[in-house]
C-alpha positions in Angstrom: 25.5 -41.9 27.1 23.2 -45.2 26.8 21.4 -43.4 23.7 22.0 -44.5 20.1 22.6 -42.3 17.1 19.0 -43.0 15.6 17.4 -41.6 18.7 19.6 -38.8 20.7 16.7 -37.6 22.9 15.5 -41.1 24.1 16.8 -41.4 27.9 16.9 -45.2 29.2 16.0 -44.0 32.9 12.4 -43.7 31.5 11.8 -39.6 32.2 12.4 -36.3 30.6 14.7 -33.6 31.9 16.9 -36.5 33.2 20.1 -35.1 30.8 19.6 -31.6 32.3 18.8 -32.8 36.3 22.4 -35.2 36.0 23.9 -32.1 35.0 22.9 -30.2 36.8 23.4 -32.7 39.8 26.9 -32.9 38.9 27.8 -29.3 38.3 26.3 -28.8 41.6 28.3 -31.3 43.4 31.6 -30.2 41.8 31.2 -26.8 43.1 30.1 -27.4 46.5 33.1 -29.7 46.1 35.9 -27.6 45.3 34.2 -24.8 47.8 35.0 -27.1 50.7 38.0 -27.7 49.0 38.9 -24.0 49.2 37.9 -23.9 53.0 39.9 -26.8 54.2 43.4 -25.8 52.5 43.0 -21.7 52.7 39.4 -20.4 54.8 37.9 -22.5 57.2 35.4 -20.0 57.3 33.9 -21.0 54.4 33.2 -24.5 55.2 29.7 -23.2 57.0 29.1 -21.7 53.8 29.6 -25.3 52.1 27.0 -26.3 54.7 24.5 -24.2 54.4 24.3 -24.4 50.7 24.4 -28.3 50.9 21.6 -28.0 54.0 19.3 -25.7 51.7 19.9 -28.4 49.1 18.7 -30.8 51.0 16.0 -29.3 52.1 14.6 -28.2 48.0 15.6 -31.9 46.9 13.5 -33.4 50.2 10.4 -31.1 49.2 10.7 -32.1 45.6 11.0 -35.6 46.2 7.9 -34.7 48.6 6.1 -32.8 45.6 7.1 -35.9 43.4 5.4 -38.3 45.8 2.0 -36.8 45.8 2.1 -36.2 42.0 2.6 -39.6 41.5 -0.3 -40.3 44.1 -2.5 -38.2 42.2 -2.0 -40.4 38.9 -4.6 -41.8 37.2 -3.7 -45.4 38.2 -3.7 -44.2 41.9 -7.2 -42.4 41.7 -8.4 -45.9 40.0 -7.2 -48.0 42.6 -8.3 -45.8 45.8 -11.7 -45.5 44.4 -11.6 -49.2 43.7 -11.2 -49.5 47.9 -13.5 -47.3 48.4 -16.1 -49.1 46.7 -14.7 -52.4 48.4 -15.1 -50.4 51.9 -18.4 -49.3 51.1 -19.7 -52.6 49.9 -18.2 -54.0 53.2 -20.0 -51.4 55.5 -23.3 -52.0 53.8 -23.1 -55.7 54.2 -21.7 -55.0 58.0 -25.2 -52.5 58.6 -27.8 -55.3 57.0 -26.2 -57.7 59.5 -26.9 -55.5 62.3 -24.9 -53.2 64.7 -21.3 -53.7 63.8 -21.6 -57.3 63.6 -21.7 -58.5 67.1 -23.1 -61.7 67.6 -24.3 -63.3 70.9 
């Protein structure tokens, strides 16, 4: 692919397992293919099977991207930055309670 010969292993998309989740991706997507394939020239029947494999699919790859959403939430630079608002917030409401009750004025 986009690696050179001095470093086989390195992937340009920036994160590990990406050789084995393409592959797997495309040996996936090859199969479901020739499945519907199958059902539209010879067993019509099998085209739900085709979409319920794809739906259950879609469903794992929705929860992983899910999974992969909150992991990346949970990241050190995440946790940083949330506790740097909360400390903003904080700093806010004590100036808001020294001014008096919610800051109304009148």
């Amino acid at each position: 692919m986009h690696s050179s010969p001095t470093t086989p292993d390195e992937q340009p998309s920036g994160y590990p397992g990406r050789n084995q989740l393409d592959d797997a991706n495309r040996q996936f997507r090859r199969a479901l293919a020739r499945l519907a394939k199958e059902g539209r020239r010879h067993d019509p029947a099998l085209l739900a099977e085709v979409q319920r494999i794809a739906l259950a699919a879609a469903d794992t790859l929705n929860r992983l991207a899910k999974d992969t959403t909150e992991a990346e939430g949970n990241s050190t630079r995440h946790r940083t930055a949330l506790a740097r608002e909360q400390q903003n917030l904080d700093r806010l409401m004590r100036k808001a309670a020294r001014r008096g009750s919610g800051g109304a004025r009148g």
